[in-house]
C-alpha positions in Angstrom: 0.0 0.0 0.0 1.5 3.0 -1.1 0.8 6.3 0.9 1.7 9.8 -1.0 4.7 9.8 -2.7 6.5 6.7 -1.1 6.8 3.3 -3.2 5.1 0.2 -1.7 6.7 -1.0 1.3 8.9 2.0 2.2 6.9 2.4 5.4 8.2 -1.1 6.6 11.7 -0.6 5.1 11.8 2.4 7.7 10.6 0.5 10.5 13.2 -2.6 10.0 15.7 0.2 9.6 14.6 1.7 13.0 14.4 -1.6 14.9 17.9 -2.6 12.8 19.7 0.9 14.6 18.1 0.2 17.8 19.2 -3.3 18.2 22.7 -2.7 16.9 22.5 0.6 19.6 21.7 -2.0 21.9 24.3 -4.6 21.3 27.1 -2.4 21.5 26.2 -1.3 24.9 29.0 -2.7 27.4 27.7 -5.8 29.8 29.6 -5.9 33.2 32.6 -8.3 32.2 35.5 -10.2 34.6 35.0 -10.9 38.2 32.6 -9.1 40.3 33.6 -6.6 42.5 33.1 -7.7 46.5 32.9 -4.2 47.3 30.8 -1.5 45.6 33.2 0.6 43.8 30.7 4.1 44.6 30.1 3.6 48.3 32.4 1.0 49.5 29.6 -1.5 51.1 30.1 -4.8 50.5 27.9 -6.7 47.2 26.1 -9.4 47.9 27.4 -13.0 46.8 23.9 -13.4 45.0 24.6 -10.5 43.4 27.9 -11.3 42.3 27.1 -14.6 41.2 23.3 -13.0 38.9 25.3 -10.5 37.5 29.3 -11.5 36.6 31.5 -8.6 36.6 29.3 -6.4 38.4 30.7 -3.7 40.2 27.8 -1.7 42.0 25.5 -2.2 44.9 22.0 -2.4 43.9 21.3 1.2 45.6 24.1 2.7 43.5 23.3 1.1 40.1 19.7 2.2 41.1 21.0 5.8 41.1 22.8 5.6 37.7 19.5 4.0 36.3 17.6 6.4 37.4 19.8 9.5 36.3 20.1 7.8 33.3 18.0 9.6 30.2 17.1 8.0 27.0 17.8 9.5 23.9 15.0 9.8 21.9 13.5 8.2 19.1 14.6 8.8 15.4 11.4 10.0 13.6 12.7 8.7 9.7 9.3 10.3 8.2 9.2 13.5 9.4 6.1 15.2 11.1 3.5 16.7 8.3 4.0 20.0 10.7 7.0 20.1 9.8 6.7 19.6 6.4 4.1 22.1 6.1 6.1 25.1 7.3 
């Protein structure tokens, strides 16, 4: 189904393409690697052997990794169609 000027299918070729960026985004994000830390490398308290063992490598308390999840902010989306407002200015 072709909508305006766009050729059959180009709507789907730009959501693989979105998914494709978001997944390789994703992927290249860095997983906690090595031997866990016993002791949180922020506060100093010591990281719990289930911890530890759930997540290999890891280096934060859950209280501290909570904090950097919570400051973290998403980027956002990538709109490959453009709004109409836009367009219309």
């Amino acid at each position: 189904m072709a909508g305006g000027w766009s050729r059959d299918g180009a709507v789907n070729e730009q959501i693989e393409a979105s998914i494709s960026d978001e997944l390789a985004r994703m992927r290249a994000t860095r997983r906690p690697e090595g031997e866990s830390a016993t002791e949180c490398a922020e506060c100093g308290e010591d990281i719990p052997e289930a911890r530890r063992q759930a997540i290999p490598g890891v280096k934060l308390c859950v209280d501290c990794q909570s904090g950097r999840d919570r400051a973290f902010k998403s980027r956002p989306g990538f709109n490959r169609r453009g709004s109409k407002d836009s367009q219309l200015k």
